[in-house]
C-alpha positions as CSV (number, residue, x, y, z in Angstrom):
1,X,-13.4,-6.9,5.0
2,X,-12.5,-3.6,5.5
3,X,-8.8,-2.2,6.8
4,X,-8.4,-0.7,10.1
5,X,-5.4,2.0,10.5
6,X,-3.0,1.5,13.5
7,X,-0.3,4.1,13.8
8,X,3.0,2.8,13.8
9,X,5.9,4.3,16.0
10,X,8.3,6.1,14.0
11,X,5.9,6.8,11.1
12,X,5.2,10.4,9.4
13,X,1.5,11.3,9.7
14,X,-0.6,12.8,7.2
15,X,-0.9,16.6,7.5
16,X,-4.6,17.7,7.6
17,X,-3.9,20.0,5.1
18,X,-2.3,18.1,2.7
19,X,-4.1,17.5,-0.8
20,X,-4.4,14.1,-2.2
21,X,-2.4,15.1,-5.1
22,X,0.4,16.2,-3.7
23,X,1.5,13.0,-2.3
24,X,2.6,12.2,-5.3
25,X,5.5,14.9,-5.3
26,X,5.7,14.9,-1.6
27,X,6.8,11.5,-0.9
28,X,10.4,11.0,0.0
29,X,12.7,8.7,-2.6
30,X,13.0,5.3,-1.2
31,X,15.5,2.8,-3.3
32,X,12.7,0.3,-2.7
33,X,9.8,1.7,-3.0
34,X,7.0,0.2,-4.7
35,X,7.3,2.2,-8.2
36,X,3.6,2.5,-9.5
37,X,3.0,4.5,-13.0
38,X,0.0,5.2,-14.9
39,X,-0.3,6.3,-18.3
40,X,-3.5,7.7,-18.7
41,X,-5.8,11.3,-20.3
42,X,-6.7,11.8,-16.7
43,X,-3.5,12.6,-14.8
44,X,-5.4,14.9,-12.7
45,X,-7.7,11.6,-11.2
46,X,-4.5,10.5,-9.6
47,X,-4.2,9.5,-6.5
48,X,-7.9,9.8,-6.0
49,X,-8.6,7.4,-3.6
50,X,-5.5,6.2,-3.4
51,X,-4.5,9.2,-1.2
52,X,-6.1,8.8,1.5
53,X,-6.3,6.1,4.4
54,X,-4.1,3.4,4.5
55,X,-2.8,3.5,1.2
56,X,-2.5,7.7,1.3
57,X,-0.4,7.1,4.6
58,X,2.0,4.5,2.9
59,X,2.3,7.2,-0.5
60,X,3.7,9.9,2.1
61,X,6.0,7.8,3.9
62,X,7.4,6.3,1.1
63,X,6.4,2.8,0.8
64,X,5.2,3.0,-2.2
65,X,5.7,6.1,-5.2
66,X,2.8,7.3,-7.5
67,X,3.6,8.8,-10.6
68,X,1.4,9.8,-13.9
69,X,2.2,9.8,-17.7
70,X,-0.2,12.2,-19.3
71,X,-1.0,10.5,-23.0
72,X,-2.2,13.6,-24.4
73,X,1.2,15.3,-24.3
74,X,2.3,13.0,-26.6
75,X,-0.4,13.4,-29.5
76,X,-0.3,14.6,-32.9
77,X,-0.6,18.0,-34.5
78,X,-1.7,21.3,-33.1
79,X,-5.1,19.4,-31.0
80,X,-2.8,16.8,-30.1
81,X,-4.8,14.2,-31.2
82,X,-4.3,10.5,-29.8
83,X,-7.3,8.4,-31.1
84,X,-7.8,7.9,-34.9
85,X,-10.9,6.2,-36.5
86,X,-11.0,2.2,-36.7
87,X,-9.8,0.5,-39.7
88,X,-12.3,-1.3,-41.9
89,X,-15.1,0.9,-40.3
90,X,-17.1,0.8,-37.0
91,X,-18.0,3.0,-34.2
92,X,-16.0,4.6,-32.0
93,X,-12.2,5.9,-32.2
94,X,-8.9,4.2,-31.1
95,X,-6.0,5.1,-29.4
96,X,-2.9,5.8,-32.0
97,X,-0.6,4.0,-31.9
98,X,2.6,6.1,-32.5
99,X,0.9,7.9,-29.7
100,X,0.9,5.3,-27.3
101,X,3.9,3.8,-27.8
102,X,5.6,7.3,-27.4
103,X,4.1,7.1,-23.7
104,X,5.4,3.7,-22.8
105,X,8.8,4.1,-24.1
106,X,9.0,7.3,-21.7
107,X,7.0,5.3,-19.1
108,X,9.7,2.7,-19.4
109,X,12.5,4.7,-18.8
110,X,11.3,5.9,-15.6
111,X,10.3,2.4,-14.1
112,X,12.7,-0.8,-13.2
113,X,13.2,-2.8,-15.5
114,X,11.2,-6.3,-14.1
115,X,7.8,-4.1,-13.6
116,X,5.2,-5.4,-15.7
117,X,2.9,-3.4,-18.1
118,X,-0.8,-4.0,-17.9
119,X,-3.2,-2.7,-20.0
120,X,-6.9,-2.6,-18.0
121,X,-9.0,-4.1,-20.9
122,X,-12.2,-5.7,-20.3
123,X,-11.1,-8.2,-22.1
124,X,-8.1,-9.3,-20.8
125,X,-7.8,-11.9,-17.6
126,X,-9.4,-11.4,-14.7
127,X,-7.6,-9.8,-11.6
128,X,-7.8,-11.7,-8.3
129,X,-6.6,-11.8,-5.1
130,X,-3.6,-13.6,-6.5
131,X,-2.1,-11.7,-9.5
132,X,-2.5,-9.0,-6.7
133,X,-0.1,-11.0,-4.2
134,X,2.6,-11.4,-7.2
135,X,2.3,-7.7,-8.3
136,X,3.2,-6.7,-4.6
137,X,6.0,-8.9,-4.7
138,X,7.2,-6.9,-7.9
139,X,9.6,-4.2,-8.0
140,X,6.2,-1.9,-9.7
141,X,3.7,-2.0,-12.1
142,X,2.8,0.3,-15.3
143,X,-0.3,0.7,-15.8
144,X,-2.2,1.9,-19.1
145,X,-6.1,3.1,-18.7
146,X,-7.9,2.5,-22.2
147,X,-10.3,5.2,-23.6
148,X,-12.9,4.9,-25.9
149,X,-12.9,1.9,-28.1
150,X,-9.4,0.8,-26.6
151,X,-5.6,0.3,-27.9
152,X,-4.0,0.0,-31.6
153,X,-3.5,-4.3,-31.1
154,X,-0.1,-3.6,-32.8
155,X,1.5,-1.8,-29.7
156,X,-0.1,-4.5,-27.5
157,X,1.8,-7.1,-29.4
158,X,4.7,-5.2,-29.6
159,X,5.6,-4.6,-26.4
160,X,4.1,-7.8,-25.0
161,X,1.3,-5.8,-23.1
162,X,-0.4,-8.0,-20.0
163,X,-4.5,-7.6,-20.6
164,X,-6.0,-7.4,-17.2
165,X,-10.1,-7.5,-16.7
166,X,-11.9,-6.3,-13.3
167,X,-14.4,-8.1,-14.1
168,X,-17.5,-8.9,-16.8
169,X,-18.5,-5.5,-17.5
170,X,-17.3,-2.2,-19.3
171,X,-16.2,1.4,-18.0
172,X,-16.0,4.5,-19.8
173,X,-11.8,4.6,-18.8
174,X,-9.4,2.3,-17.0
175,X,-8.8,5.0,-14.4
176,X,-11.3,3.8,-11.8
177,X,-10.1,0.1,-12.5
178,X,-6.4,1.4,-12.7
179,X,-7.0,2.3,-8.7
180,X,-8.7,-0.7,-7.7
181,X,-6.0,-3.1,-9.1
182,X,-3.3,-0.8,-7.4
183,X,-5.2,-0.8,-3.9
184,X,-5.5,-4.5,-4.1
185,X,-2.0,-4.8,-4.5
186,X,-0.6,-2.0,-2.2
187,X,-2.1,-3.3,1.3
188,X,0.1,-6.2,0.8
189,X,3.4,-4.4,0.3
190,X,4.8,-5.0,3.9
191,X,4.0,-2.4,6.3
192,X,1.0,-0.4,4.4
193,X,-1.4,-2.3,7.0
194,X,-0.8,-2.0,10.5
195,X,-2.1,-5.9,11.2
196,X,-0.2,-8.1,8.8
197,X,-2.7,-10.8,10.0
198,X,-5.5,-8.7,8.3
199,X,-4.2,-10.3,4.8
200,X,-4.4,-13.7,5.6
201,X,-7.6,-14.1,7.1
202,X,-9.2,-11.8,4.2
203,X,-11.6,-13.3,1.2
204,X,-9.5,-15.1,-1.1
205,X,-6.8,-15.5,0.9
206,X,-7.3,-19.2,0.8
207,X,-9.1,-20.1,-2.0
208,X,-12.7,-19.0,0.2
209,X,-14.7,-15.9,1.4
210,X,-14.2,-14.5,4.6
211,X,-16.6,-15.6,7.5
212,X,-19.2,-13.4,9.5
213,X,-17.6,-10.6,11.5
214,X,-19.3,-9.0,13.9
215,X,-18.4,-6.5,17.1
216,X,-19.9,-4.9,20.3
217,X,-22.8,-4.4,21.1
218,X,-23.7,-7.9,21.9
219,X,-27.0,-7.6,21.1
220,X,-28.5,-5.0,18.4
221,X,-31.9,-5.0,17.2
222,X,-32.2,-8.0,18.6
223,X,-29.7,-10.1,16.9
224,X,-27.4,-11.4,19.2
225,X,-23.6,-12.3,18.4
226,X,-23.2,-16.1,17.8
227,X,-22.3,-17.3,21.4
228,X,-19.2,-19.7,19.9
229,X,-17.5,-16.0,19.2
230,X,-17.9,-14.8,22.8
231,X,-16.7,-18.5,24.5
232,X,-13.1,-17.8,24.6
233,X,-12.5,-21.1,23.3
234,X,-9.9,-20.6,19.9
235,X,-10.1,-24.0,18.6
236,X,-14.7,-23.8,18.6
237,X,-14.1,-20.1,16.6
238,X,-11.4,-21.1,14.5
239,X,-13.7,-24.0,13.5
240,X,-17.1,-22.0,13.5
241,X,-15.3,-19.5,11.0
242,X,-14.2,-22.1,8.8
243,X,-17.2,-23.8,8.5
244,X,-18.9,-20.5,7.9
245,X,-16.1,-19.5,5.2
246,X,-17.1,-22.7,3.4
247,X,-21.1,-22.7,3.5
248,X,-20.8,-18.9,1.8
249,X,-18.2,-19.6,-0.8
250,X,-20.6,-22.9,-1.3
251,X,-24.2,-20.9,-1.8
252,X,-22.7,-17.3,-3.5
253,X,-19.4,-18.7,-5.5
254,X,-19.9,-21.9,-6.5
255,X,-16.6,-21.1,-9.0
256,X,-14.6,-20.4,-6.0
257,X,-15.7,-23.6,-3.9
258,X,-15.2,-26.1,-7.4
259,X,-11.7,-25.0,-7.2
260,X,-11.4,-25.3,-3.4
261,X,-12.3,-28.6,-3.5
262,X,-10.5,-29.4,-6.6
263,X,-7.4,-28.4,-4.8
264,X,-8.0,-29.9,-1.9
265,X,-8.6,-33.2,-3.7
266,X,-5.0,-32.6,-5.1
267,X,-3.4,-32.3,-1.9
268,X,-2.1,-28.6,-3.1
């Protein structure tokens, strides 16, 4: 499902002009803002994405504050080196870490003190629609984006680092997946989308994917819009919708409708 903007009275607009990148500077301090920090050897892929649309709107007036630690200031010797062979052989390098934990103790001093640290690791536990929900609920979130063959395990147990997973594959950074976790969890902060409703008819909002959606015209190509939709009558859609929710999760996520069922059987 995709989000659609509605302006809001009193809101500040984006200016036309206005680079992605400097929302990040140009957003005005809000006691209780959502704080969101990422350590990272990309500074410069920040916002990206992020600064635009909804989530670029909410950055500039202050709903939520975007700021980047950049790991490489932090490295060793006159190259500033931050990776170091792995010990006991093997491919690849690994991030120091003396260098990383550098980063996090000046990341740390900059964030409130309940904010979680994640580390994106393909490894770690999958994100979902409902880690998503508690981050939003969170004062802000630190986020660390992995390079090459990932993080020294020692600072990971040190500082009792989360491991989150986008999923069962492997990117070359944990930028990209640093702004997907942080979109997912921004459009719920209140007042990001302009339809609060959007969020709880969504996929995953209650355990199933969303239903078919469809718009004007009423016929296209022709396929026609399923007449229950255009009858007027609430209770027939609400019910079509559901039943339609449930036969997709069923056929494409058969993961998701175990544990639908599961907790339905439970009375949760």
């Amino acid at each position: 499902m995709t989000d659609t903007p509605q302006r809001a009275s009193g809101r500040k607009t984006i200016r036309p002009s206005l680079k992605p990148r400097e929302l990040m500077t140009g957003a005005p301090e809000l006691a209780r803002a959502f704080q969101a920090q990422v350590i990272t050897l990309l500074p410069d892929a920040f916002p990206g994405v992020l600064g635009h649309s909804l989530t670029g709107r909410a950055l500039q007036d202050g709903l939520w504050q975007l700021s980047t630690v950049n790991l490489r200031e932090f490295g060793e010797g006159k190259h500033r080196n931050v990776d170091d062979t792995p010990a006991g052989g093997g491919a690849g390098m690994v991030l120091r870490p003396d260098v990383m934990g550098q980063a996090i103790e000046h990341a740390r001093a900059r964030m409130p003190a309940r904010a979680p640290l994640i580390y994106l690791s393909p490894r770690g536990r999958r994100f979902d629609q409902q880690m998503a929900q508690r981050l939003a609920q969170e004062p802000g979130v630190s986020l660390i984006c992995g390079r090459f063959e990932g993080l020294d395990q020692r600072v990971i147990d040190h500082y009792r680092i989360i491991e989150v997973s986008l999923g069962d594959f492997v990117l070359t950074g944990g930028e990209i997946a640093a702004q997907m976790l942080l979109d997912a969890t921004i459009r719920l902060i209140p007042g990001v989308l302009g339809n609060a409703s959007s969020t709880e008819e969504e996929s995953f909002s209650n355990g199933l994917l969303e239903h078919p959606q469809y718009t004007r015209p009423a016929e296209w190509q022709g396929h026609r819009i399923p007449d229950v939709l255009l009858s007027g009558n609430h209770g027939a859609i609400d019910a079509w919708r559901r039943e339609q929710s449930e036969e997709i999760t069923r056929t494409r996520r058969p993961d998701l409708w175990a544990a639908h069922v599961a907790a339905k059987g439970s009375g949760k």
